[in-house]
Residue frames relative to the residue before (quaternion, step in Angstrom):
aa qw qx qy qz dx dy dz
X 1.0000 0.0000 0.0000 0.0000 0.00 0.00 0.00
X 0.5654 -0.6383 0.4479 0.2689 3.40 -1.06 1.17
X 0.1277 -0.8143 0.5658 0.0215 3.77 -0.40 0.98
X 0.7746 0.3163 -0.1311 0.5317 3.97 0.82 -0.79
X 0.0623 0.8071 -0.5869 0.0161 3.54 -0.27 0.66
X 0.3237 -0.7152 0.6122 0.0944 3.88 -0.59 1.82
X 0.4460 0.5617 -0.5157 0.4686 4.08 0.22 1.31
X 0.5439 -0.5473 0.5499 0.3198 3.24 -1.71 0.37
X 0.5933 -0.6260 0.4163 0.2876 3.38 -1.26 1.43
X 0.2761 -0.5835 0.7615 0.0586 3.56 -1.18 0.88
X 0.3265 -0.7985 0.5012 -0.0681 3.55 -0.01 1.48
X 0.6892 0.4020 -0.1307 0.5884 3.31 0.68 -1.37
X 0.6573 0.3240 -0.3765 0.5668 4.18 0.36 -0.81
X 0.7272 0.4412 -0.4566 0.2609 3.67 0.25 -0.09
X 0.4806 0.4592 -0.3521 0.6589 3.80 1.54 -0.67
X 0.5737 0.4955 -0.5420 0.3627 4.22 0.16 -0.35
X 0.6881 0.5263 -0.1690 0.4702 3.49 1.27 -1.34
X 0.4091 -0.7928 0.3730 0.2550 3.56 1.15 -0.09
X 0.2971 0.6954 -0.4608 0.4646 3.29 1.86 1.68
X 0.2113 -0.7903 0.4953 0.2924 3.00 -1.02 0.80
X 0.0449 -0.9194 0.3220 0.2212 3.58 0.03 0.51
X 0.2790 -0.8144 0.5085 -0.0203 3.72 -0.95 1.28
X 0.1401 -0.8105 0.5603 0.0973 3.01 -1.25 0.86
X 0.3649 -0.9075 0.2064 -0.0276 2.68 -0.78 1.93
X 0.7051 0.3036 -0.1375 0.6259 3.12 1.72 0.10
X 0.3404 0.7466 -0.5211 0.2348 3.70 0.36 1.34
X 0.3645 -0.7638 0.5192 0.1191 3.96 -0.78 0.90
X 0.4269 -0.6675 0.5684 0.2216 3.37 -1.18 0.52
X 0.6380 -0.1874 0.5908 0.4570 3.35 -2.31 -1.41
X 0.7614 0.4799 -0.3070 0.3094 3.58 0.46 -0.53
X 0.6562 0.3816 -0.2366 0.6064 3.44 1.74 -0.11
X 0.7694 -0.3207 0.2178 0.5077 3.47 -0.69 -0.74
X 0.6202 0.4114 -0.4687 0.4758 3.91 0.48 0.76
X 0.3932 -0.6121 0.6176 0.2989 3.53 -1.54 -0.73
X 0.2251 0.8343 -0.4056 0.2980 3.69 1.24 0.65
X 0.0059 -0.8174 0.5608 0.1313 4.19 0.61 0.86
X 0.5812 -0.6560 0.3790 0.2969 3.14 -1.41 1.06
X 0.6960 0.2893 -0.4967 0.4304 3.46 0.77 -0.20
X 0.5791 0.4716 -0.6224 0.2342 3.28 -0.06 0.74
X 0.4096 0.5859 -0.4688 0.5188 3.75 1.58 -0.88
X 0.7840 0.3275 -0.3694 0.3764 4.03 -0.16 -1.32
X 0.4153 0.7115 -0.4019 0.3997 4.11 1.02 -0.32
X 0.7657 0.4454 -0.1594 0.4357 2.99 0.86 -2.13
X 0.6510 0.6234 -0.1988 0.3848 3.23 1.02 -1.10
X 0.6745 0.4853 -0.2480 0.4980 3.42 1.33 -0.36
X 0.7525 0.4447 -0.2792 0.3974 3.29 1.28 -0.75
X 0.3513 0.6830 -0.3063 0.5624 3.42 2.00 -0.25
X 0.1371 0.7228 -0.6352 -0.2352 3.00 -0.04 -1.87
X 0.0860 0.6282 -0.6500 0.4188 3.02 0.29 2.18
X 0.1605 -0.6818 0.6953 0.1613 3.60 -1.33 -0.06
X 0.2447 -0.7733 0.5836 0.0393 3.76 -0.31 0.99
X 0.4001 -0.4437 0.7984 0.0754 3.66 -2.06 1.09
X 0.1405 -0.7169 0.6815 0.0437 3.76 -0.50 1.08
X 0.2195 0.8160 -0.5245 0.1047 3.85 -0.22 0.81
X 0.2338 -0.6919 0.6813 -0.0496 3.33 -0.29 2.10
X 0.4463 -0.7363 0.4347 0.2639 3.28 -1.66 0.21
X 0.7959 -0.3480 -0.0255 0.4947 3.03 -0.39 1.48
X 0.4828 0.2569 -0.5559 0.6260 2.69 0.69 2.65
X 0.4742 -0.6314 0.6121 0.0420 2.73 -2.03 1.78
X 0.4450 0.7658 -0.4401 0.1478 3.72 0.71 -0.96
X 0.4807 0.4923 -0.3479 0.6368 4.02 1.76 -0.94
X 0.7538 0.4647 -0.3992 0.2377 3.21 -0.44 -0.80
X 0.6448 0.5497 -0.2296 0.4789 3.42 1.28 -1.39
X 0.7601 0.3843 -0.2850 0.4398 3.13 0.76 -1.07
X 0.3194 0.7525 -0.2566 0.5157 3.34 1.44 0.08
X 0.7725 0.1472 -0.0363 0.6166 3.67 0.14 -1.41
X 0.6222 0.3827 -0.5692 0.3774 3.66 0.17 0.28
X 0.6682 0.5649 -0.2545 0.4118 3.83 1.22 -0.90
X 0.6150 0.4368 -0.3067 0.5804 4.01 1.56 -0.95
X 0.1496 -0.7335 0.6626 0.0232 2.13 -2.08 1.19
X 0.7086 0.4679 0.1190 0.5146 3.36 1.90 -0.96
X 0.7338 0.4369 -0.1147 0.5075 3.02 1.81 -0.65
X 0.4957 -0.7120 0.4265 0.2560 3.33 -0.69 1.21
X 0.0903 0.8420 -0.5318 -0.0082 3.83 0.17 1.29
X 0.3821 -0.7769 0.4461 0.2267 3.50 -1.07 1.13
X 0.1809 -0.8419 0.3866 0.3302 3.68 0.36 0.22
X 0.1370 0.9077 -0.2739 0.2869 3.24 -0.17 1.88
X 0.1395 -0.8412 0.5217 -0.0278 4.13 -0.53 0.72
X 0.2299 -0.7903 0.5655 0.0532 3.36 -1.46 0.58
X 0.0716 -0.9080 0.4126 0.0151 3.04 0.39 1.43
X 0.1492 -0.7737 0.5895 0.1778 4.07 -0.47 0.74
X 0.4513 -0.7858 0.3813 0.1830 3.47 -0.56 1.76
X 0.6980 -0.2329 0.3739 0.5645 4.06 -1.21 -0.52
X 0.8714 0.3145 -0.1581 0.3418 3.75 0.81 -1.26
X 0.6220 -0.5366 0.3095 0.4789 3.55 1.81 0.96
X 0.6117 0.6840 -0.3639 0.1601 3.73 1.00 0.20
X 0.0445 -0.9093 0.3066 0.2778 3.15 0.59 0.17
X 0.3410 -0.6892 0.6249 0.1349 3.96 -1.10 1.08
X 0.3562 -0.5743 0.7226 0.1452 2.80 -1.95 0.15
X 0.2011 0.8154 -0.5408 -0.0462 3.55 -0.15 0.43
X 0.0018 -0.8810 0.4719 0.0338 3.82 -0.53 1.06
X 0.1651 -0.8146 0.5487 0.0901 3.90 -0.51 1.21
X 0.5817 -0.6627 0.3849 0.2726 3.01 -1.64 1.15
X 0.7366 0.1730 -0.2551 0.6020 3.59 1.14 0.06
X 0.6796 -0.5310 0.4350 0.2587 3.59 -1.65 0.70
X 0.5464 0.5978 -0.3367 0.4803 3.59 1.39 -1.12
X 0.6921 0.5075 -0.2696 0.4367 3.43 0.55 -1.33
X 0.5674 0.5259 -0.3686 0.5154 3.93 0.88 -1.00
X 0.7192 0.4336 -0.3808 0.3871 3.89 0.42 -0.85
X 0.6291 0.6098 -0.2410 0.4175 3.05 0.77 -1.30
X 0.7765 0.3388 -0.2303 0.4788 3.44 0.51 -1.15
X 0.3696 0.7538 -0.1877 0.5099 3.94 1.45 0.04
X 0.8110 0.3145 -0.0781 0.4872 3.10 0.82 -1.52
X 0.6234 0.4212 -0.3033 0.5848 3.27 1.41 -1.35
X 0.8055 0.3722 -0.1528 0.4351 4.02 -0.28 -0.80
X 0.8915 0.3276 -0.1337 0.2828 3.46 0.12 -0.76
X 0.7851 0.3372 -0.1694 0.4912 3.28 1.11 -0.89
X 0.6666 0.3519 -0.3667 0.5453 3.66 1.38 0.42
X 0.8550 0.0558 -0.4304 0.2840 3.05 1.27 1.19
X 0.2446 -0.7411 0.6251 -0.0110 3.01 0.67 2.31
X 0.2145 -0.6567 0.6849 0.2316 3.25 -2.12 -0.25
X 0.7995 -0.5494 -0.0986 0.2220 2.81 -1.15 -0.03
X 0.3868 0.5292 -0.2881 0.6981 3.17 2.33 0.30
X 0.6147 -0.5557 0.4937 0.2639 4.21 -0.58 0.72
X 0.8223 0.3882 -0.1198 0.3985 2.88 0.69 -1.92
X 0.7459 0.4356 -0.1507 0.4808 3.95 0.80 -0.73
X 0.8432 -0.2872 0.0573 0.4510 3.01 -1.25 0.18
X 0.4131 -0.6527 0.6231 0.1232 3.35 -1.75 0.73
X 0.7880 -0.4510 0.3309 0.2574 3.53 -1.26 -0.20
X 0.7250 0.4038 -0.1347 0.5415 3.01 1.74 -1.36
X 0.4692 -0.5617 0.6114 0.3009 3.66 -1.06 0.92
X 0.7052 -0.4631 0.4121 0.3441 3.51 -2.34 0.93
X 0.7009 0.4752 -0.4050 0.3448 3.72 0.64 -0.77
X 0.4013 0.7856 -0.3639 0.2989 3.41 1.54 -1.20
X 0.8409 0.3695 0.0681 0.3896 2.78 0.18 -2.48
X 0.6060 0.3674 -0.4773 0.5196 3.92 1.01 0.25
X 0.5344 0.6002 -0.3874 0.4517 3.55 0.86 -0.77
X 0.7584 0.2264 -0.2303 0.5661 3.89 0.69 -0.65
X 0.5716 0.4147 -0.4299 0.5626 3.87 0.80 0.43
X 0.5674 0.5373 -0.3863 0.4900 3.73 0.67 -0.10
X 0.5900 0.5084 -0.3843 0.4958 3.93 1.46 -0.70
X 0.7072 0.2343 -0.2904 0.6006 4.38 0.73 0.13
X 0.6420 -0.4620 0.4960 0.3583 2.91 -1.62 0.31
X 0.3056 0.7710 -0.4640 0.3111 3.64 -1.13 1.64
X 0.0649 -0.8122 0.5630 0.1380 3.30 -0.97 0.29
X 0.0521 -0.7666 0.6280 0.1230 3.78 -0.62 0.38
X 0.0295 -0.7690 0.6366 0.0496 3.43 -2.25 0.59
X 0.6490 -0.7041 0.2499 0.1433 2.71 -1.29 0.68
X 0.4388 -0.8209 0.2973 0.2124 3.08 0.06 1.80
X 0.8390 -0.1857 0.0634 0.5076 3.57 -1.10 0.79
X 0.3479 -0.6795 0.5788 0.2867 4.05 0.40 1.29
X 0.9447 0.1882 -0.0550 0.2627 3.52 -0.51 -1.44
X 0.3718 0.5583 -0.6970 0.2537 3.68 0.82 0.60
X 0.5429 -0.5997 0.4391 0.3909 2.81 -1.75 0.23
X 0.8297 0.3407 -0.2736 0.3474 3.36 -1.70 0.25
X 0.7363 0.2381 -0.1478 0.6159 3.57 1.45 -0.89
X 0.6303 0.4539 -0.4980 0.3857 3.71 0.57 0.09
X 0.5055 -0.4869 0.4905 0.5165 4.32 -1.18 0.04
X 0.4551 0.7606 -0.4286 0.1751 3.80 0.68 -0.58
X 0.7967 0.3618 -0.2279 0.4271 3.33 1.20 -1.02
X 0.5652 0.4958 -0.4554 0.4768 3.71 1.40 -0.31
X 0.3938 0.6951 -0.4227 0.4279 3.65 1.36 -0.73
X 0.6675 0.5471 -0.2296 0.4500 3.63 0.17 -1.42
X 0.7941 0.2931 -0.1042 0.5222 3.76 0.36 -1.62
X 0.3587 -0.7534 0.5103 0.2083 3.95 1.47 0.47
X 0.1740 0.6067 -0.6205 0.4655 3.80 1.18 1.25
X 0.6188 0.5648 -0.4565 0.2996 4.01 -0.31 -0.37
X 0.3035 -0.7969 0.4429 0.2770 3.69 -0.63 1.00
X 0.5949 -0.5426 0.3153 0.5022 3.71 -0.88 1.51
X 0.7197 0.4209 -0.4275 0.3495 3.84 0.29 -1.41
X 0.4851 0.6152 -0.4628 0.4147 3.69 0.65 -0.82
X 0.8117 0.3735 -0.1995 0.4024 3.67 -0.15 -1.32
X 0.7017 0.3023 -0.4057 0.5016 3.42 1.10 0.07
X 0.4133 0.3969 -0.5351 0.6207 3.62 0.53 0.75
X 0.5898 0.3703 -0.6136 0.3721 3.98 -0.30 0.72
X 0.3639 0.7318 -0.5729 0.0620 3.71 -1.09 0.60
X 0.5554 0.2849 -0.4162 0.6612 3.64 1.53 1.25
X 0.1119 0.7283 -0.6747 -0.0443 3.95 -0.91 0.31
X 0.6675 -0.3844 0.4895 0.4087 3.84 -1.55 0.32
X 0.0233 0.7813 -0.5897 -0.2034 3.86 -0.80 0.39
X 0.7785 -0.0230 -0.0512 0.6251 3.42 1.30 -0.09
X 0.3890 -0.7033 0.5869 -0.0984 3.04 -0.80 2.13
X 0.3823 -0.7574 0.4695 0.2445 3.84 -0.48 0.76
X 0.7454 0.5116 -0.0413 0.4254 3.36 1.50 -0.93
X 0.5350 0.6595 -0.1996 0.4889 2.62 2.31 0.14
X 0.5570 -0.6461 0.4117 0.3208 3.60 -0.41 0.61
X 0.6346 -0.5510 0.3480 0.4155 4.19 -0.24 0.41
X 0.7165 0.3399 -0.2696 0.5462 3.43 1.11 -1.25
X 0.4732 0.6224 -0.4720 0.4073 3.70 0.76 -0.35
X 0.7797 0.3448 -0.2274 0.4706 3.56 0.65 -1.56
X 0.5167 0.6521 -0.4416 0.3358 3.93 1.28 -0.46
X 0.6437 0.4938 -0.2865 0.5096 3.58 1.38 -1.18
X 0.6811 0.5459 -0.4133 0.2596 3.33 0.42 -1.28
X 0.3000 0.8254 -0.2308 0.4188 3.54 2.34 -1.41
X 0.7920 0.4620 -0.0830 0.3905 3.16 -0.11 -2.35
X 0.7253 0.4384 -0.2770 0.4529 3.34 0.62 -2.00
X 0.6881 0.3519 -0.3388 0.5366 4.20 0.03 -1.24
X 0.6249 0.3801 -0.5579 0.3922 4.47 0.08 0.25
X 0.6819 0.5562 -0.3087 0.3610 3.50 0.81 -1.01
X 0.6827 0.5591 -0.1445 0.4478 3.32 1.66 -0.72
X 0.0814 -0.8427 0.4615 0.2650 3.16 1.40 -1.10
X 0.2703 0.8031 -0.4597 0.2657 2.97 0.91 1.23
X 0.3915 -0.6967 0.2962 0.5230 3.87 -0.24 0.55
X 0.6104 -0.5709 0.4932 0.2410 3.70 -1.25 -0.33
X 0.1796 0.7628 -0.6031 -0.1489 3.31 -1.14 0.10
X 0.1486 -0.7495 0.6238 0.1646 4.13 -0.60 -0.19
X 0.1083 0.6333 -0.7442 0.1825 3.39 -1.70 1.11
X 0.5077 -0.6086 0.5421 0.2793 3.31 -1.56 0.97
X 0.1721 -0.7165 0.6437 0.2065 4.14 0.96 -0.63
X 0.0179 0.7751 -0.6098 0.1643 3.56 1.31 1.45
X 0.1300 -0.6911 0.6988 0.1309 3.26 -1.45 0.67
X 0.6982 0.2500 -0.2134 0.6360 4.13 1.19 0.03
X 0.6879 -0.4451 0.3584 0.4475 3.38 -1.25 0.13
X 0.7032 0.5751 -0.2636 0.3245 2.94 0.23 -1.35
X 0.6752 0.3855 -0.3847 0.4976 3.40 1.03 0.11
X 0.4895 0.6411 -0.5344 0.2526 3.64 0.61 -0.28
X 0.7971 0.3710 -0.3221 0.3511 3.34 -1.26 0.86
X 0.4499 0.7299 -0.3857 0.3406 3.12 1.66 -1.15
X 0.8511 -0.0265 -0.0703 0.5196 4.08 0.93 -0.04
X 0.1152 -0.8858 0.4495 -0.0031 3.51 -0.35 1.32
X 0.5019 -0.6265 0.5898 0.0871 3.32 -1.04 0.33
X 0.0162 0.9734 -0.2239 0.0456 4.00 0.30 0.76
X 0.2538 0.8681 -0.4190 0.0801 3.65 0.64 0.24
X 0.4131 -0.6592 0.4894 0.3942 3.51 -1.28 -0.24
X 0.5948 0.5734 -0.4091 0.3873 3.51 0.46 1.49
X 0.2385 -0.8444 0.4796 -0.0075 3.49 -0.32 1.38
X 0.6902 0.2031 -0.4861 0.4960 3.59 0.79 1.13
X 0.8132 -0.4190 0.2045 0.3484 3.43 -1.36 0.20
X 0.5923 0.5131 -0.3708 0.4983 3.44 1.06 -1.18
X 0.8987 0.2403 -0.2141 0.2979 3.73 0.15 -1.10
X 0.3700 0.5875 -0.5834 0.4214 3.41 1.39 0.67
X 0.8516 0.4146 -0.1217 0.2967 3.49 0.64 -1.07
X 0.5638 0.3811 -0.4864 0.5480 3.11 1.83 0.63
X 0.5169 0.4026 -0.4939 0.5718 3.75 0.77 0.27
X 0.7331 0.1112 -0.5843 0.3298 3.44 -0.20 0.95
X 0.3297 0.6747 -0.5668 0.3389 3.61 1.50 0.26
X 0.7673 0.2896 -0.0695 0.5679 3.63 0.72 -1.64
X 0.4458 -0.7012 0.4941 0.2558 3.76 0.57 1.01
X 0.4632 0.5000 -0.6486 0.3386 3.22 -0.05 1.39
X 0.4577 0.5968 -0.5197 0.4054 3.02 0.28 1.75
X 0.1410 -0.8292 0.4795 0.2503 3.40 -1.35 -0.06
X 0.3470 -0.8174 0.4245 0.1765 3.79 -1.48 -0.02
X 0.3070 0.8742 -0.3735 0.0456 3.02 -0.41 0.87
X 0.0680 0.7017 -0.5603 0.4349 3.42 -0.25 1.22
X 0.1175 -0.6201 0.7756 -0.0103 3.53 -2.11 0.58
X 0.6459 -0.5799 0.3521 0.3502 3.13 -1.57 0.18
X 0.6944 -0.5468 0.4065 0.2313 3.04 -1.32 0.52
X 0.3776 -0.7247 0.3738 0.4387 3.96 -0.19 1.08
X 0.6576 -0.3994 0.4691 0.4337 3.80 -1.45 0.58
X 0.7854 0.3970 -0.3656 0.3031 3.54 -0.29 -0.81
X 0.5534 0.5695 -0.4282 0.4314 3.77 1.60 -0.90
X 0.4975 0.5995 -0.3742 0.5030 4.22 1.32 -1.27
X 0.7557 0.4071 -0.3375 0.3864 3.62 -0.15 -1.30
X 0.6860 0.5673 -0.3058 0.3378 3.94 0.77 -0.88
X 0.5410 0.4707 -0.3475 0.6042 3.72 1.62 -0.64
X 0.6756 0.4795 -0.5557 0.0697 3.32 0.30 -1.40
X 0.7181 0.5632 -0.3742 0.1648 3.91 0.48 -0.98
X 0.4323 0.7405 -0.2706 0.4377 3.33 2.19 -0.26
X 0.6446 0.5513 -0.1447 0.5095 3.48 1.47 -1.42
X 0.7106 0.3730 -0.2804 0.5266 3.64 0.63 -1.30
X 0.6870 0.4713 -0.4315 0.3460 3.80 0.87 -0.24
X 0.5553 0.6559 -0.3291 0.3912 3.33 1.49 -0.56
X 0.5632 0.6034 -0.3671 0.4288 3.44 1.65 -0.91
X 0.5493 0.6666 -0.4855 0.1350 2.94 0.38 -2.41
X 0.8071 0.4283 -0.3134 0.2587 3.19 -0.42 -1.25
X 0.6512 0.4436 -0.2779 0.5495 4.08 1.22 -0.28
X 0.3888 0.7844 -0.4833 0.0087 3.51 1.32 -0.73
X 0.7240 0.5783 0.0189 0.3755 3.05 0.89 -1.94
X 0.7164 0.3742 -0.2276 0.5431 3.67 0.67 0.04
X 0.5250 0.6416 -0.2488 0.5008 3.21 2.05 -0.86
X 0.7597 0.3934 -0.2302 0.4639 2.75 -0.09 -1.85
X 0.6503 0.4809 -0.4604 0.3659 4.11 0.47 -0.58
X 0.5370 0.5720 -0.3854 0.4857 3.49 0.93 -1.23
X 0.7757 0.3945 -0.2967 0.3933 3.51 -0.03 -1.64
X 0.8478 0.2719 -0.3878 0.2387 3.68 0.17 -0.52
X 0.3909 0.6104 -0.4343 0.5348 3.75 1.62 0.47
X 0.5227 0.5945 -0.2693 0.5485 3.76 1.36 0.10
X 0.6961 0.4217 -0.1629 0.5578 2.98 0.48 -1.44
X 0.6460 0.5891 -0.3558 0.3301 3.52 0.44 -0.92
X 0.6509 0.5892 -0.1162 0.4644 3.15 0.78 -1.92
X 0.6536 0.5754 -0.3027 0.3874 3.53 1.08 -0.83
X 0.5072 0.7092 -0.1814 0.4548 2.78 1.41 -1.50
X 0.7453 0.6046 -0.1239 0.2525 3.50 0.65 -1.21
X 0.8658 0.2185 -0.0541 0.4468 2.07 1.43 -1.36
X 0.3241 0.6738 -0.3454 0.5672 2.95 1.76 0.64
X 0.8531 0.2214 -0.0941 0.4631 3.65 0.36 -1.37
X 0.4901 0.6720 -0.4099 0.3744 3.77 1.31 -0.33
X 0.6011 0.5079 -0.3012 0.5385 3.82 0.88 -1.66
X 0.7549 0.3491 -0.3728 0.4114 4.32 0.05 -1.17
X 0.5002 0.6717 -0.3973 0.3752 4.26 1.16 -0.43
X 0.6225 0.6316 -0.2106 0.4114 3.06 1.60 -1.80
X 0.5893 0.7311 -0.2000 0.2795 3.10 1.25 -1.39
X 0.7175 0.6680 0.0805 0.1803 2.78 0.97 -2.10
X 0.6284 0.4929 -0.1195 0.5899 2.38 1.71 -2.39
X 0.5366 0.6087 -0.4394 0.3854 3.56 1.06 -1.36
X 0.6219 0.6342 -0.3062 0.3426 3.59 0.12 -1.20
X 0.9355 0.0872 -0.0777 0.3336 2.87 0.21 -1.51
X 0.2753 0.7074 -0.4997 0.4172 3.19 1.42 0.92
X 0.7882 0.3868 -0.2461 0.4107 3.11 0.98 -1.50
X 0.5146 0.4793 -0.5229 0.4817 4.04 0.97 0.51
X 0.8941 0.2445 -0.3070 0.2159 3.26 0.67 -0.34
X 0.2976 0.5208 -0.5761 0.5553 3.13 1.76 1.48
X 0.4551 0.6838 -0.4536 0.3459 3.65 0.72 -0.24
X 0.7429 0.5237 -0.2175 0.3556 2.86 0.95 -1.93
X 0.6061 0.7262 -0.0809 0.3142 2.52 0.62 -1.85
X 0.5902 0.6153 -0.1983 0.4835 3.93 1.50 -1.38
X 0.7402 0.5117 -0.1214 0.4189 3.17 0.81 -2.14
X 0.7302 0.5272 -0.2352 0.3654 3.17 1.20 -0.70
C-alpha cells in the first residue's frame, strides 16, 4: 500500500478519512526565521493541521507554544545539527522530557552559532535521546552538507550510527524534488519508517507537507509512525517562496558568521583529511608496488 504521496496536501480529504494531519518540521523567531508562534498556532487552526515546532537546537517555540495551545495538535519537538553538520529531528512523547533532555544534552553544548552544530556527535545525541521516551529522523537525507546522504556516499558513517536509523524525512519542503526522490528510494530500500515536514521558515509554507495518521494525541501519532502506520504527503516548496525567507535567515546568522565560518572550515578541513589522506596512502602504496614490480622484471 502506497504510504508517501509527492502532491499537494488535500487537507480536507485527509480529516474526511479520519487523519490527523501534522506538520512535522516547522521553525519559529527563535531559530533562524521571524515566524511568531501565535501566528504558526492561528495558521494552524485555520488549516487544521497540528505542527512539530522544531527550532535548532532550541525549545523556546515550543514552550511558548504549549503555554498559548489549546486546540492544536502540538508535537513536542527540536532539530538538532550534530558535531558532523547533520541535522536530526528528534520528537518526545511528552514536553517534560523535551526540557529535560535540552537542559542535560543540548544547551551546555551549543557552539558557536545557536543555530548549528553543537559539541555532541549524531551517535552521542541518539544514545542520550534514547534515555526518554522518543523517536528521532533523519532530516532531509540528501541536502547537501546537512543531510547523512553525502557521508553515506563516501561510507565515512559509523556502522553503530547507521544502525540507530529507523525513521528518516521522506519529503522535506525545502528540498529540491530529486533530493526528496532519493530520500523516497533510500527510506523504501531500508524499510525505514517515514516522516514529512515543510522545514517552513514563513507561514505561508506551513502544511505545504504533512505527516498523517488516525490518532489525535501525541503518544499515538508518534507510535503510528514508530510502526509505519502513517502517511506523507506534501512536495516541495516553490523556489521563489525559499528565496523570500532566505534574507530573514542570513540576518539571523550574521551576527555568528565570523567565528563560525572559521571554526567550521578548520572542521571541514580536518575532515577532509581524514577522509582523503588514508585513500592517497593507498594509492602511493599501489603504485610504488608496480614500480618495484617493474623495476624486478627488468
Amino acid at each position: 500500500m502506497q504510504q508517501i504521496f509527492i502532491e499537494k496536501p488535500n487537507l480536507k480529504l485527509l480529516h474526511h478519512k479520519d487523519l490527523v494531519p501534522v506538520d512535522m518540521h516547522f521553525h519559529t523567531k527563535y531559530s533562524d526565521t521571524v515566524t511568531r508562534v501565535d501566528s504558526i498556532l492561528k495558521r494552524c487552526r485555520k488549516l487544521g493541521v497540528g505542527v512539530a515546532i522544531t527550532d535548532h537546537n532550541i525549545i523556546k517555540g515550543y514552550q511558548e507554544a504549549r503555554k498559548k495551545n489549546q486546540d492544536v495538535m502540538l508535537i513536542p519537538g527540536i532539530e538538532v545539527t550534530t558535531a558532523e553538520a547533520m541535522h536530526i529531528l528528534f520528537y518526545f512523547y511528552s514536553g517534560k522530557d523535551l526540557e529535560h533532555f535540552h537542559q542535560t544534552y543540548i544547551a551546555p553544548n551549543m557552539g558557536l552559532n545557536p543555530y548549528l552544530r553543537i559539541k555532541l556527535n549524531a551517535l552521542e545525541i541518539m544514545e542520550a535521546a534514547a534515555e526518554y521516551s522518543s523517536i528521532h529522523s533523519m532530516a532531509h537525507p540528501f541536502a547537501p552538507a546537512i543531510g547523512i546522504g553525502t557521508k553515506l556516499k563516501r561510507g565515512t558513517l559509523d556502522p553503530a550510527l547507521i544502525k540507530k536509523i529507523k525513521i528518516a524525512e521522506a519529503i522535506c519542503g525545502q528540498n529540491l524534488e530529486r533530493m526528496n526522490l532519493q530520500a523516497v528510494k533510500w527510506i523504501l530500500e531500508n524499510n525505514y519508517g517515514f516522516t514529512g515536514g515543510s522545514d517552513g521558515h514563513s507561514l505561508h509554507n506551513l502544511g505545504a507537507v504533512v505527516t498523517a495518521s488516525a490518532a489525535d494525541d501525541v503518544t499515538g501519532f508518534l507510535e503510528n509512525i514508530r510502526k509505519k502506520r502513517n502517511i506523507i504527503v506534501g512536495k516541495s516548496v516553490h523556489m521563489v517562496s525559499r528565496l523570500a525567507v532566505a534574507p530573514f535567515i542570513i540576518n539571523k546568522h550574521l551576527p555568528y558568521m565570523r567565528p563560525y565560518i572559521m571554526d567550521h572550515c578548520k572542521k571541514r578541513v580536518n575532515e577532509s583529511l581524514k577522509y582523503h589522506i588514508p585513500r592517497l596512502k593507498s594509492r602511493l602504496k599501489q603504485t610504488m608496488n608496480k614500480v618495484s614490480i617493474r623495476k624486478m622484471q627488468k
